[in-house]
C-alpha positions as CSV (number, residue, x, y, z in Angstrom):
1,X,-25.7,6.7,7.1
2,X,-24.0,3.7,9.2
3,X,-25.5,0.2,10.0
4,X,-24.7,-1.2,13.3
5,X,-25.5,-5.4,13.3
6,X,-24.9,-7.9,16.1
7,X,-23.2,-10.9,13.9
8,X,-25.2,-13.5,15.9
9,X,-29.3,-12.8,14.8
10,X,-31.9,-14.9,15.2
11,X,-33.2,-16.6,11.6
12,X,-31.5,-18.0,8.5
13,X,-29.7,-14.1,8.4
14,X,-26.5,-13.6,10.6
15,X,-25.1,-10.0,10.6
16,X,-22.2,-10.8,8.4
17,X,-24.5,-11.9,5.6
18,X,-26.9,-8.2,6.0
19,X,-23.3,-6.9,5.9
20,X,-22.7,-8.0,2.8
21,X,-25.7,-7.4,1.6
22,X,-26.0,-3.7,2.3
23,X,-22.3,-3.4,0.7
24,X,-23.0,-4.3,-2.6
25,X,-26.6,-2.2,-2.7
26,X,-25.7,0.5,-0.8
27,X,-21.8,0.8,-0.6
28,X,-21.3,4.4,0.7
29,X,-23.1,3.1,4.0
30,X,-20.4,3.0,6.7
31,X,-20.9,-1.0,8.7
32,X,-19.7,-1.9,11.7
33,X,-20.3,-5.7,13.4
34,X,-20.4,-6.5,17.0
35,X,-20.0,-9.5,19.0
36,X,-19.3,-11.3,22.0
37,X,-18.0,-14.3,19.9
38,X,-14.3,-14.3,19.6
39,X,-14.1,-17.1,16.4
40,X,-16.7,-15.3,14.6
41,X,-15.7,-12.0,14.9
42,X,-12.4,-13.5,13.7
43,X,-14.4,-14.7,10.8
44,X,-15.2,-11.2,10.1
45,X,-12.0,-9.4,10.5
46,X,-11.0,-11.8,7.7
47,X,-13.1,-11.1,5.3
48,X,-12.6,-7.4,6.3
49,X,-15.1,-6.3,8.3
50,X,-14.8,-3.9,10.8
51,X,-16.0,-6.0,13.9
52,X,-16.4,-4.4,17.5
53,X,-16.1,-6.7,20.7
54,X,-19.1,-6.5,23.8
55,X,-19.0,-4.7,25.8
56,X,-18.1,-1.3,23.8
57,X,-18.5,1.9,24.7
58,X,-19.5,5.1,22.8
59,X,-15.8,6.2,21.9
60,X,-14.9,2.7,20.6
61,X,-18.1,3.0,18.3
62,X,-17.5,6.3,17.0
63,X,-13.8,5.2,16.3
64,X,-15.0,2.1,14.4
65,X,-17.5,4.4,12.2
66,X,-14.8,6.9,11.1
């Protein structure tokens, strides 16, 4: 139902590309990024993703997923 990625994965794969790939094959599926990387979760605001900074807590989460 939801998809939860750090941006910043080990590998060729960084969250914002699994982002993008789980929007175009499954685009009902509600994605939110998280980082403690301020230029690249600006990166990802831009392209409009919704992008959570660490630390978070559980009502900043549930607020991004609605």
């Amino acid at each position: 139902d939801c998809l939860v990625s750090d941006i910043v994965m080990p590998g060729a794969m960084d969250g914002v590309e699994l982002v993008r790939i789980v929007k175009v094959r499954f685009p009902a599926i509600r994605t939110v990024l998280v980082t403690g990387y301020s230029d690249i979760a600006e990166r990802a605001r831009e392209e409009g993703f919704t992008v959570l900074r660490k630390p978070y807590d559980l009502a900043s989460l549930m607020e991004a997923l609605s």
